[in-house]
N, C-alpha and C positions, 0 to 999 in steps of 0.2 A: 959235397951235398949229395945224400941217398938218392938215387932215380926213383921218379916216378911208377910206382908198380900198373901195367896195364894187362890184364886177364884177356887173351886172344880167344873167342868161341870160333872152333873151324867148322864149317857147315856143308863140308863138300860132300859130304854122305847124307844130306835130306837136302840143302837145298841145288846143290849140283845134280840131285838126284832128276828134277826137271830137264837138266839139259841135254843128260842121256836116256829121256823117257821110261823112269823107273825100271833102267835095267841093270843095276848094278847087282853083283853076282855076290854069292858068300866068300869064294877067295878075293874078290876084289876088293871087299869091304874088310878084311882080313889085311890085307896088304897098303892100303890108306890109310885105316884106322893102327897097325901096326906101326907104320911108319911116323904118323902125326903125332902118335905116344910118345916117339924117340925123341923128335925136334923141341919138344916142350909143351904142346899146346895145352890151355888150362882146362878146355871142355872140349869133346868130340861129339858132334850131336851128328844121330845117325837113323833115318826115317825115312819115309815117304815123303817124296816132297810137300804134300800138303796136311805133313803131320800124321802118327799111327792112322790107323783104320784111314787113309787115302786112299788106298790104292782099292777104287771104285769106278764105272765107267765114268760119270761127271770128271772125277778128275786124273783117271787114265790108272790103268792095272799095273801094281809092280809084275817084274818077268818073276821073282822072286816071292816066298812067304817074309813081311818085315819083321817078325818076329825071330825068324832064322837069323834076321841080316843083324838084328842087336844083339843074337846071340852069337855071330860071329862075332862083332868087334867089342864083346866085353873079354870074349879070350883071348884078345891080346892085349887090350887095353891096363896097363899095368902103372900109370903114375897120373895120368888125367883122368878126368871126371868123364862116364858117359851121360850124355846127356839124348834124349829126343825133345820133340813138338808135339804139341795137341791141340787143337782146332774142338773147342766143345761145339759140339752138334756135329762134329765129324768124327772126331776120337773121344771113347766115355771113359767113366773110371774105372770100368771093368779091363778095358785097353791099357789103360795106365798100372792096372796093379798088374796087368801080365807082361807089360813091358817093364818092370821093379824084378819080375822074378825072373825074369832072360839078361837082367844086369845094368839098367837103365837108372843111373843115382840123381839125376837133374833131370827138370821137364821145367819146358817153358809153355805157358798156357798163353797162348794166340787168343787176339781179339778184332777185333776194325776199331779203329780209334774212338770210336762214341762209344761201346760197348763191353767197357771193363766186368759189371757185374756178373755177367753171364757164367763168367770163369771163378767164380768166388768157390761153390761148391767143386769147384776139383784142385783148385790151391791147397783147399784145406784137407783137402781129403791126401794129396801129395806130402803135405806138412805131414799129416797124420804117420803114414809112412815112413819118415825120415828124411825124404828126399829135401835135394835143396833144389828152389822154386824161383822159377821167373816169371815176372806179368810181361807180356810181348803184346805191345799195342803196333797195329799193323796202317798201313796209307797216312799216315802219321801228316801229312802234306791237307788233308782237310781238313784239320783242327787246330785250330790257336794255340799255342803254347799254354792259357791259361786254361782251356778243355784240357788237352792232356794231363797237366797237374792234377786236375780234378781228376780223372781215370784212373792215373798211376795211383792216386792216395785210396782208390779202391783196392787196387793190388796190394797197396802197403797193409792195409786193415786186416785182408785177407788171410796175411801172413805171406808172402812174397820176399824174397831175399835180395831181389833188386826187381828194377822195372827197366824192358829195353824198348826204346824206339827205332821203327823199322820203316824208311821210308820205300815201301812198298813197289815205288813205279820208279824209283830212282830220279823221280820230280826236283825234288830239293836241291838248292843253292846252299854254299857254306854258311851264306849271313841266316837261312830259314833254319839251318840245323844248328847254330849257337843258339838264336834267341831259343830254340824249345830244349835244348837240353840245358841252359844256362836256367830257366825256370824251373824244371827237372831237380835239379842238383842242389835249387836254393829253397826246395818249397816239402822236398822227403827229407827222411831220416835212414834212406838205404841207399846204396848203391844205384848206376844209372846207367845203360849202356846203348848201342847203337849200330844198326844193321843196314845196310847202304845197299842198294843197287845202281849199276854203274851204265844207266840207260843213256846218261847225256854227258858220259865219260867223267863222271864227277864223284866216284866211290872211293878213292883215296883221298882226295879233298876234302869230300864231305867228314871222310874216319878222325883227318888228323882237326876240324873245326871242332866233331862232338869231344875230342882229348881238352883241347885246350879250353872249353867251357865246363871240362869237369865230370865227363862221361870215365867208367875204369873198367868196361866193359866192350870189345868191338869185333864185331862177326869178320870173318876171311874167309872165302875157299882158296884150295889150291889154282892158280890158272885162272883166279875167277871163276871157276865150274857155277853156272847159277841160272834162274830162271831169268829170260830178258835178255840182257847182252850181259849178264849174271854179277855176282858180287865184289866187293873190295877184293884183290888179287893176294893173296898171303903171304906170297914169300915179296911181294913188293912192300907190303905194309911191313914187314921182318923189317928189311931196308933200309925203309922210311923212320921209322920207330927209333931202329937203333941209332941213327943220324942227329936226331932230334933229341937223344940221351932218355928214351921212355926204356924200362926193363918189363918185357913181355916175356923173358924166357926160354926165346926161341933160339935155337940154334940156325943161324941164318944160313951156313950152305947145306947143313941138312934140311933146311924147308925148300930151300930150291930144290935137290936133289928127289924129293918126296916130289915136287911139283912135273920135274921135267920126266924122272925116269918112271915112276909108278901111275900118276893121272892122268898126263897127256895123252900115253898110247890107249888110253881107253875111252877118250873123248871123240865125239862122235862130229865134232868139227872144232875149228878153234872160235876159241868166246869172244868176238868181235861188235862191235857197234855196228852193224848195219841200218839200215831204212826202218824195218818194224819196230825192233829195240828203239831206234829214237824216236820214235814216236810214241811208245810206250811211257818213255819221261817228259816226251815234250806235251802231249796229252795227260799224263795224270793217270794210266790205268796198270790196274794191279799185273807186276810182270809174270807171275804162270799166265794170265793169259794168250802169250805167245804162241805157242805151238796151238792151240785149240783158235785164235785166229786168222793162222795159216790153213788152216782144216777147212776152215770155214769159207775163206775168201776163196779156195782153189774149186771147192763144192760149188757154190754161186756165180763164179767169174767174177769176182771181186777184186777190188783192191786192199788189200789190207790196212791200208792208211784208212781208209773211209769207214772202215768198220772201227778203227783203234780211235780216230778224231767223235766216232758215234757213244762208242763207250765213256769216254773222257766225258762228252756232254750230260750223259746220263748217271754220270759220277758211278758206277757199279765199280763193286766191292768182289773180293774173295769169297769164293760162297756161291758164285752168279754163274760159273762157267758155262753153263748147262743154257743161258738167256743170249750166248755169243749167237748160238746158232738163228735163234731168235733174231737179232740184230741186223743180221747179216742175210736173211727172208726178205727182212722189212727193203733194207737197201737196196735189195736186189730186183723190188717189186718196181720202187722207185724210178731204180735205173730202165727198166721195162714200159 
């Protein structure tokens, strides 16, 4: 019987970019994106962690121009798709057609899960271009399976090529991510895929529930690189995949090899579950907000649990960073 085909998006270049505080260099984006070409992967999405035009104070300055960084890794990129992120109201489509002509053939248009239309005007405008397009619904953990159906079928209208679900805080159980990609899968006419963060140690679990309800798209970093205690781990999902008889493509000790000799010496600790990371999934909050809660809490004499349990309550979204500091006033007033 033919294997299942499974499409690997690696994100160690936008969303690992968080975990080494937007410093990744032109050779090192050269030398990742180089290598990740070689092992198979189907897209290399390569950005500011919080999508083109991030690198802002709110959510922290690349050391680099991101424009450089995708035009470093489309000159090696030689058999994958490169892809970036866009965040409308953060990246416009003025960012988008300059990151088209530095070599960027995929873009996923980021949303918060209630708020697909926003991105309709730069889908179409990415179609326009040629590109091929993703709708990326983001905290995916506050909306019912039958809400995101409805969102996704915005992107689909749109013209979208597939729709990925990203549970944002690494909240979700394997039973919360069937039931929404199992609805996903039975309710479009496109493809459906799925981006994990691994806050409550549940990012390979979570990958292999959205396969088996029908997702054919699934994000990895190398090492886990990612923001939070960061993403499904890449060359474990390789692993996993090929155990389980899935064909992703990958060349499994060259993706360890890409993991162990080229990303880890550049990682600026290793990608661990600690205390804020779990509380990130165990509260429910968007994980870049990690390092800007650690900022926060050490500024005030805080604890960072107490800031991350406050956020959770007040349900804040991607977008907010800039209200941690806010937050964490108010606490601090409290405790006083």
């Amino acid at each position: 019987m033919e294997k299942r085909r499974i499409h690997i998006v690696d994100t160690t270049l936008r969303d690992g970019s968080h975990a080494v505080s937007h410093s990744f260099s032109p050779e090192q984006v050269k030398a990742i994106a180089g290598g990740l070409d070689k092992v198979g992967v189907s897209i290399i999405e390569c950005a500011h962690g919080d999508g083109i035009a991030g690198s802002t104070i709110n959510y922290g300055f690349s050391a680099h121009n991101e424009m450089d960084l995708i035009k470093s890794a489309h000159e090696v990129i030689k058999n994958a798709q490169q892809g970036i992120l866009l965040l409308p109201g953060i990246g416009t489509i003025e960012d988008l057609e300059e990151a088209y002509e530095n070599g960027a053939r995929v873009v996923r248009v980021a949303t918060h899960c209630t708020e697909a239309d926003v991105a309709i005007q730069h889908i179409k405008a990415a179609k326009k271009m040629g590109m091929f397009v993703c709708g990326f619904l983001m905290m995916v953990h506050m909306a019912t399976p039958e809400k995101l159906l409805e969102q996704a079928k915005i992107f689909e209208e749109a013209g979208a090529d597939y729709v990925n679900l990203a549970d944002s805080s690494g909240y979700l159980l394997p039973a919360d991510v069937t039931d929404r990609i199992k609805v996903l899968v039975e309710g479009l006419n496109i493809p459906v895929g799925f981006h994990a963060h691994n806050n409550l140690g549940l990012a390979i679990a979570n990958s292999i529930a959205a396969v088996e309800a029908g997702a054919t798209y699934i994000d990895a970093t190398c090492r886990g690189l990612g923001a939070g205690a960061g993403n499904t781990q890449l060359e474990v999902l390789a692993a996993v995949f090929d155990r389980m008889g899935y064909d992703t493509g990958l060349d499994l000790y060259g993706t360890m090899d890409v993991a162990e000799e080229i990303v880890e010496p550049i990682m600026h600790r290793p990608q661990v579950i600690k205390t804020a990371p779990l509380m990130l999934g165990y509260a429910g909050v968007y994980s870049s907000f990690l390092l800007h809660t650690y900022r926060a809490a050490e500024k005030f004499g805080l604890n960072p649990r107490d800031i991350l349990v406050e956020l959770g309550k007040r349900k804040m979204v991607g977008g907010q960073e800039d209200m941690i500091v806010d937050v964490a006033y108010q606490l601090s007033q409290q405790k006083n």
